[in-house]
C-alpha positions as CSV (number, residue, x, y, z in Angstrom):
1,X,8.0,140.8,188.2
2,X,5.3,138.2,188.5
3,X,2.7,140.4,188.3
4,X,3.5,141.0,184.8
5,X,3.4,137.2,183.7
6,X,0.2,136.0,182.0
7,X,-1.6,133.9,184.6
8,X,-1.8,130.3,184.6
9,X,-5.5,130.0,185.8
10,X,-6.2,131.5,182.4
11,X,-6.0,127.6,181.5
12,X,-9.2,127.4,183.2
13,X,-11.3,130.2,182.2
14,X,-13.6,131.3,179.6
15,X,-15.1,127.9,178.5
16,X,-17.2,127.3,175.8
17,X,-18.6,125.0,174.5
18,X,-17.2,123.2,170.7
19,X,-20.7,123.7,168.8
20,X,-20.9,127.6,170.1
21,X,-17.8,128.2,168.4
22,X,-17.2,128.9,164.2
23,X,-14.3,126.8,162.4
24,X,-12.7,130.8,162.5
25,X,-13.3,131.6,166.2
26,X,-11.8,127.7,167.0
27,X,-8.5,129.0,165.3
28,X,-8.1,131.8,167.1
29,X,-8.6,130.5,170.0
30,X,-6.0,127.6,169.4
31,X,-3.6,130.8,168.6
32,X,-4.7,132.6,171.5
33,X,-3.8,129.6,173.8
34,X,-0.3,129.4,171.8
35,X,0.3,132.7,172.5
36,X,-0.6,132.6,176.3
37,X,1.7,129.8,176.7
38,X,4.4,132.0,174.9
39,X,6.2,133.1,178.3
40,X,7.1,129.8,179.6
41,X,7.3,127.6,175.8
42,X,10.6,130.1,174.9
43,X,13.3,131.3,176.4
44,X,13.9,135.6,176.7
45,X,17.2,136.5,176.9
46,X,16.5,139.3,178.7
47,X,18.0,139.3,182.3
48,X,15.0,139.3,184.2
49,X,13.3,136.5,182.2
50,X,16.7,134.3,182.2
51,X,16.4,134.9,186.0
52,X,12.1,134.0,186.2
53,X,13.3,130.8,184.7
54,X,15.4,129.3,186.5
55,X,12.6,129.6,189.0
56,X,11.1,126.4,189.4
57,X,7.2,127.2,189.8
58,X,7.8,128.7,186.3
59,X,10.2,125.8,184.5
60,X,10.2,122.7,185.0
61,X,13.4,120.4,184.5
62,X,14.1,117.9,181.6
63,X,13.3,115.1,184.1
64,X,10.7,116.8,185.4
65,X,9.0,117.3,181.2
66,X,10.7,113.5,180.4
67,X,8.6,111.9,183.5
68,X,5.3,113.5,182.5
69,X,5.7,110.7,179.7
70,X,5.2,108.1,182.0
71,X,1.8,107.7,183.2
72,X,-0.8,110.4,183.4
73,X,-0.5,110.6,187.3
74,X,2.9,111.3,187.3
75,X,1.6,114.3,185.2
76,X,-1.1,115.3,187.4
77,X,1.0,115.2,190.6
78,X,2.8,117.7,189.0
79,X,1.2,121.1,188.9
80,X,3.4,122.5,186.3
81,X,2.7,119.0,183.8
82,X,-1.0,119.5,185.9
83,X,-1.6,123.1,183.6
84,X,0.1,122.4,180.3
85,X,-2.0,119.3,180.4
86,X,-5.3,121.5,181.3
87,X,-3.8,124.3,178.1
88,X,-3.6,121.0,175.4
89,X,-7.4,120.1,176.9
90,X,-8.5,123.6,176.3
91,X,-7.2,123.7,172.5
92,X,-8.8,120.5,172.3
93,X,-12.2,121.9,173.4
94,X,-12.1,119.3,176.2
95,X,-11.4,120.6,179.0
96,X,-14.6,119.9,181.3
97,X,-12.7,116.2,181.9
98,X,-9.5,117.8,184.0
99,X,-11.5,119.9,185.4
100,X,-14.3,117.8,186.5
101,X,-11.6,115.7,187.9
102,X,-9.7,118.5,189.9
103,X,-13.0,119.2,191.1
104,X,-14.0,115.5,192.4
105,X,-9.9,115.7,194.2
106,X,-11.0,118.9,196.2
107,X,-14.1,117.9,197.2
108,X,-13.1,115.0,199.0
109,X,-11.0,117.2,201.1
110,X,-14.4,118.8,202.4
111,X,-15.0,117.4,206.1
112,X,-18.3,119.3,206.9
113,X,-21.9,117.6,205.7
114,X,-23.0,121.1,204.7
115,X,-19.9,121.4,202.5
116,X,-20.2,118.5,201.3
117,X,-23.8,118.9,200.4
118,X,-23.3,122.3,199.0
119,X,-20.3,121.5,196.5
120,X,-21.9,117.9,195.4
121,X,-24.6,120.0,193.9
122,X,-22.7,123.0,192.0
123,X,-20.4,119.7,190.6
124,X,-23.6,118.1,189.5
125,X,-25.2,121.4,188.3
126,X,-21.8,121.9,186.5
127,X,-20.8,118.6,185.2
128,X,-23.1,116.0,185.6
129,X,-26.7,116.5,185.0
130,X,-28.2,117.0,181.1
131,X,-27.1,119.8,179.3
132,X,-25.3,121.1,182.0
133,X,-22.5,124.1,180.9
134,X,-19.7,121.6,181.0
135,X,-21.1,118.2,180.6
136,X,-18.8,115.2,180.8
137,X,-19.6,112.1,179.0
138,X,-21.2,109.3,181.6
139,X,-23.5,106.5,181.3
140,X,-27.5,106.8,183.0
141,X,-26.4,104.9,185.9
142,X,-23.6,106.7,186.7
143,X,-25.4,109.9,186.5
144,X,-28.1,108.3,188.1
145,X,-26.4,107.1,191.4
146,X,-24.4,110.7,191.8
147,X,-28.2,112.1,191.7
148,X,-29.5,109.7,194.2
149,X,-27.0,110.5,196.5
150,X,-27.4,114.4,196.6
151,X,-29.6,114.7,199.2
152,X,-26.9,113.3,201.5
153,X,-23.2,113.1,199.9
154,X,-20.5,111.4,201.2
155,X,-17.0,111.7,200.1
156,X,-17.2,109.7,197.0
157,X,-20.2,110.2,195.5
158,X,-18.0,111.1,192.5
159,X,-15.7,108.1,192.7
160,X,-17.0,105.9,189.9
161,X,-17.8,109.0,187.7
162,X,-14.0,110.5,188.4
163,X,-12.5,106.9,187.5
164,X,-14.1,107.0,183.9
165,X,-13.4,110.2,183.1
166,X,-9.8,109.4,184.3
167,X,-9.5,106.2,182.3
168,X,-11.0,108.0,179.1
169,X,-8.1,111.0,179.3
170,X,-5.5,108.3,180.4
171,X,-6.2,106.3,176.8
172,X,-7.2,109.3,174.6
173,X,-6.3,113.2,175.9
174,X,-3.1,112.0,177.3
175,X,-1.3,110.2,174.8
176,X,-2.0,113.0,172.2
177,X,-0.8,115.4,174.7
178,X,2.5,113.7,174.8
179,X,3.2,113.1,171.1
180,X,2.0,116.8,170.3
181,X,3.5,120.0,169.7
182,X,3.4,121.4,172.8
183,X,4.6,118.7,174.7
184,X,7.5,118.5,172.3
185,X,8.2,122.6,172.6
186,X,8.6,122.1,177.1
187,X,10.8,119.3,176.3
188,X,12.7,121.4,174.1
189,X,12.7,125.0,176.4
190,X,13.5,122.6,179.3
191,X,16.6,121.6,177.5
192,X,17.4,125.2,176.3
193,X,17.1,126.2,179.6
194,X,19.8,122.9,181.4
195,X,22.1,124.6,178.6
196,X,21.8,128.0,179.8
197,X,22.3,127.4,183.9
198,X,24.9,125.2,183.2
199,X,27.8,126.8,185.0
């Protein structure tokens, strides 16, 4: 059955960047990512989706949607919250901030100095330098002390960079996340769905 169920690392795919796009292709896109949210925004009566559901890697409860409101690490501890939040980011052509984020969190899990040296570069070839595919908005120095550091990373090379981009979805990205549309339709399936599995 899960086979069948649009996948939710499609959140994270086919980037591009806001000035490659036409004011056409930009609402399509925005309909595309409604659509692809489709199977877990409403709720099928069908037997088999009533069943998926109630599963809880595919639902999340009304306390679960209601403390996503709190702060935005309550929502990123959350890996259900964690991909709606990336979904709203990709409509709003900015997604290179959660992702450059989830990046900096896995990296410092890397023990090895090879690691370590290899991944620091693909984030900085990815995110960092000028011009890069998914550039994330940070100051010279910033940039300039991640670039120093390359030729021998430690585990937070990214720190300061990964605390600004932070801060700048915490006061921007996140509240419009919670007082949008999509936030308002999981609070609303999440309560379709207490209804239903009440016994």
């Amino acid at each position: 059955m899960r086979e069948n169920l649009p996948s939710l690392n499609m959140a994270f795919t086919d980037c591009m960047k806001q000035s490659d796009l036409s004011t056409e292709k930009k609402a399509k896109m925005r309909k595309d990512w409604r659509n692809r949210l489709g199977f877990f925004l409403k709720l099928n009566s069908s037997h088999s989706m009533f069943h998926l559901m109630k599963n809880r890697s595919y639902r999340p409860s009304v306390d679960d949607v209601n403390q996503w409101a709190q702060s935005l690490d309550t929502l990123l501890s959350n890996k259900y919250g964690k991909t709606a939040f990336c979904v709203f980011l990709k409509s709003e052509f900015s997604e290179e901030n959660i992702e450059f984020w989830t990046a900096c969190e896995e990296f410092r899990a890397h023990t090895s100095q090879e690691n370590l040296l290899s991944r620091a570069s693909s984030i900085y070839e990815e995110f960092v330098k000028n011009e890069a595919p998914k550039e994330i908005n940070l100051d010279f120095h910033t940039k300039n002390a991640i670039m120093q550091s390359l030729h021998e990373p430690h585990a937070n090379i990214f720190m300061a960079a990964q605390r600004k981009v932070y801060s700048l979805m915490e006061n921007n990205a996140y509240p419009r996340f919670i007082h949008s549309d999509l936030y308002r339709e999981l609070c609303n399936a999440a309560r379709r769905e207490r209804r239903h599995i009440k016994p």
